[in-house]
C-alpha positions as CSV (number, residue, x, y, z in Angstrom):
1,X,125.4,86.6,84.5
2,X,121.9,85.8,83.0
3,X,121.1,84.6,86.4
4,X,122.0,87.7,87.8
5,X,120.1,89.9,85.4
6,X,116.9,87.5,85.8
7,X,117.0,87.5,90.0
8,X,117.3,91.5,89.0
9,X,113.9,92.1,87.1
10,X,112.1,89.2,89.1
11,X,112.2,90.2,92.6
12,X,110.9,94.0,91.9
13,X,108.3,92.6,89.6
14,X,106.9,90.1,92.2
15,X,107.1,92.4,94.4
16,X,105.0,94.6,92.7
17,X,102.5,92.2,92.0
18,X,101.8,91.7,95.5
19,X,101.4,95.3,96.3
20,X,99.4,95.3,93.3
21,X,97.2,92.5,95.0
22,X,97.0,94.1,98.1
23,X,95.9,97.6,96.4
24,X,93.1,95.5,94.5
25,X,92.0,93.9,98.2
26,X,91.8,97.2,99.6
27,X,89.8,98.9,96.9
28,X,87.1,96.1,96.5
29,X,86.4,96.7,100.8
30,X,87.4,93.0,101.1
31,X,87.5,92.8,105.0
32,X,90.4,90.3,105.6
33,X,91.9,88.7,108.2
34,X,95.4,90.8,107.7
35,X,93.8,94.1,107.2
36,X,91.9,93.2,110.3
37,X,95.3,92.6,112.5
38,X,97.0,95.4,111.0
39,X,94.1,98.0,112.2
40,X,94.5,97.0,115.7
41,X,98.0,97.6,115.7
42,X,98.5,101.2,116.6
43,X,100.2,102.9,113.2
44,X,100.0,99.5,111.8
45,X,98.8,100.9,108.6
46,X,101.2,103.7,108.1
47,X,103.9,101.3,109.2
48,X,102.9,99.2,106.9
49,X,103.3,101.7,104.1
50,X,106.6,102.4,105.0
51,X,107.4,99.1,104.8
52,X,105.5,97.7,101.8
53,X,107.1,101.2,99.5
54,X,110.3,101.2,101.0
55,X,110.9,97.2,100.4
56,X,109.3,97.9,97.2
57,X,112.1,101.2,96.5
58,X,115.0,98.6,97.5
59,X,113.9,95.9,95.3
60,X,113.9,98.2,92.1
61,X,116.9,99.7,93.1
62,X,118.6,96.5,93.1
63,X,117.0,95.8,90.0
64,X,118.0,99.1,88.0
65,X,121.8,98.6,89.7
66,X,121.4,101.2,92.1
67,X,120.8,104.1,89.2
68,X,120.7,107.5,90.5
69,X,120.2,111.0,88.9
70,X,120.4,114.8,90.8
71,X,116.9,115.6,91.6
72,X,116.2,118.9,93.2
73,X,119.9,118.9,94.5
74,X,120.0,115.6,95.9
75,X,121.6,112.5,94.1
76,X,118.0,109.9,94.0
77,X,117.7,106.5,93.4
78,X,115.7,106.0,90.4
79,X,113.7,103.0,91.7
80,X,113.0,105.5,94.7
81,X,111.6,108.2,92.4
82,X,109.5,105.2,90.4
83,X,107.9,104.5,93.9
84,X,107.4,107.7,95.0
85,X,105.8,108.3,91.7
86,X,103.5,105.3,91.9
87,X,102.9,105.7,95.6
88,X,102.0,109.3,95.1
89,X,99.3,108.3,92.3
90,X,97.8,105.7,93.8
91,X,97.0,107.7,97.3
92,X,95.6,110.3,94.9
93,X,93.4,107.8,92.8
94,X,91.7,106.9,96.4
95,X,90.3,110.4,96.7
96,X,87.4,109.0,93.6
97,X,86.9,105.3,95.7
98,X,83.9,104.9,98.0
99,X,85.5,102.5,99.6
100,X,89.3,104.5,100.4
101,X,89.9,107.3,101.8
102,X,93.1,109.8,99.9
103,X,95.1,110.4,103.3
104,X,98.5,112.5,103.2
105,X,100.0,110.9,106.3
106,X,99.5,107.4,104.2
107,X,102.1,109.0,101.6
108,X,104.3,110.3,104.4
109,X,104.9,107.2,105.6
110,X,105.1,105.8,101.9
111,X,108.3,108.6,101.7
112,X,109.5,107.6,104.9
113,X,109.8,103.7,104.1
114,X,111.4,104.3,100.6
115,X,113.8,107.4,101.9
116,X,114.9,104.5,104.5
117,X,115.0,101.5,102.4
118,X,117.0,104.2,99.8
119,X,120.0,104.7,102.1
120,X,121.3,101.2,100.7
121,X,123.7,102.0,97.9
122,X,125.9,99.3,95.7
């Protein structure tokens, strides 16, 4: 059982470390080699955003046991509406960085990837 509840709180908190990581790359304009690929890939970034939140929305799902509440008349995953939150706040924080740009369609996809990855329920 402890086991359980560990695996739980570890894997969305890794997680979210390594989107953490990724948001810190892309805010100091360190050109890498991955944001490199992903630009040549047509949509890569937005797919990426789908897939990066959406993971992200599963993971703390799992973690909070699949917890849901009624939100505007549907029933919501609350590690969906954590996401969404977070995802929403850090598009807007780019609009005051030189070096990002705030973009809607980068928090379209971000709802995309974590209203798909949401669809898994226990």
């Amino acid at each position: 059982m402890f086991q359980n509840s560990l695996m739980r709180m570890a894997l969305p908190l890794g997680f979210f470390l390594f989107i953490a990581f990724i948001i810190f790359l892309a805010d100091s304009a360190d050109d890498n080699f991955a944001f490199t690929l992903i630009g040549h890939i047509p949509y890569g970034d937005k797919v990426m955003h789908g897939v990066l939140y959406g993971v992200m929305a599963l993971l703390l799902n799992y973690g909070l046991n699949f917890k849901s509440y009624l939100l505007f008349g549907f029933h919501m995953q609350l590690g969906a509406i954590i996401v969404l939150t977070f995802a929403g706040l850090e598009e807007l924080s780019q609009y005051w960085l030189p070096s990002r740009t705030c973009d809607i369609g980068d928090f379209v996809a971000d709802m995309v990837g974590v209203v798909l990855f949401s669809l898994y329920k226990k």
